[in-house]
C-alpha positions as CSV (number, residue, x, y, z in Angstrom):
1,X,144.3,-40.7,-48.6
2,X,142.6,-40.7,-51.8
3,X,139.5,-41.4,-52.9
4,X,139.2,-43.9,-55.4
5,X,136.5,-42.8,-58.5
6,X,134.1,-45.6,-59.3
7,X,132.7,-45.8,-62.9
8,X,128.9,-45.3,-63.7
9,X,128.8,-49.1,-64.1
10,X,130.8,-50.5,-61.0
11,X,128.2,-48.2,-59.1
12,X,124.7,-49.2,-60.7
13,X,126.2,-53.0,-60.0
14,X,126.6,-52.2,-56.8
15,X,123.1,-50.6,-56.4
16,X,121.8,-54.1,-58.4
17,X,123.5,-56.5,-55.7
18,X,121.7,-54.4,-53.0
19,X,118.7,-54.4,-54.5
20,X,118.5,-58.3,-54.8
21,X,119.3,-58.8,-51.4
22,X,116.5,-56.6,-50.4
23,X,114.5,-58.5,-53.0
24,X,115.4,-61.5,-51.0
25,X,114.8,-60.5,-47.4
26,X,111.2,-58.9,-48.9
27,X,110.8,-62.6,-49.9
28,X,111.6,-64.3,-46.4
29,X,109.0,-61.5,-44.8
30,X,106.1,-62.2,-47.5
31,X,106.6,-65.9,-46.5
32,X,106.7,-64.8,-43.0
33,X,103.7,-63.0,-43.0
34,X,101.6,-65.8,-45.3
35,X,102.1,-68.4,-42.4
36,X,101.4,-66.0,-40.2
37,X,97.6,-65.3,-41.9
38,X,97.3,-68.9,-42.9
39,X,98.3,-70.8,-39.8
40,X,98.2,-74.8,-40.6
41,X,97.0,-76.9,-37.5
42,X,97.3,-80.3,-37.0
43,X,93.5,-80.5,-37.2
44,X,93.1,-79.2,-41.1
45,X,95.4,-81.7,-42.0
46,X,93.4,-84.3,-40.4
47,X,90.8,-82.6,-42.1
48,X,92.0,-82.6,-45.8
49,X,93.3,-86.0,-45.6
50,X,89.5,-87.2,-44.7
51,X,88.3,-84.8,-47.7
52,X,91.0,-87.1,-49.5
53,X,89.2,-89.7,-48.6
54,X,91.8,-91.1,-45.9
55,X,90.9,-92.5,-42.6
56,X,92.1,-91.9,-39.5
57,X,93.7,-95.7,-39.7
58,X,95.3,-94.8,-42.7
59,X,97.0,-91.6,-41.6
60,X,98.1,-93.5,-38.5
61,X,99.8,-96.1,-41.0
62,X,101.4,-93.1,-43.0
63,X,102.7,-92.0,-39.8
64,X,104.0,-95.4,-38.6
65,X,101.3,-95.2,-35.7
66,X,99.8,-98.2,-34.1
67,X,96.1,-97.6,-33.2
């Protein structure tokens, strides 16, 4: 069986495809690892909507919440 001879360009497409699917899982880990050291809890977003100047009967209204 023979081997079939690739040009300089079919290879260094190749080696582009690879490297943007690398590019892409590197993404998917960096976003991995951002909620990972920046957790969000219910209670900040309580938080931040009372900083917005919210209260806690108007979240429940956003929410469709009867208080």
């Amino acid at each position: 069986m023979a081997r079939q001879v690739r040009s300089v360009e079919e290879r260094v497409a190749a080696l582009d495809e690879k490297i943007n699917k690398k590019k892409a899982e590197i993404a998917i880990l960096e976003e991995k690892k951002h909620r990972l050291l920046h957790p969000v809890s219910a209670k900040s977003i309580i938080d931040q909507a009372k900083q917005a100047g919210m209260s806690l009967e108007d979240i429940a209204e956003k929410l469709g919440v009867e208080l």
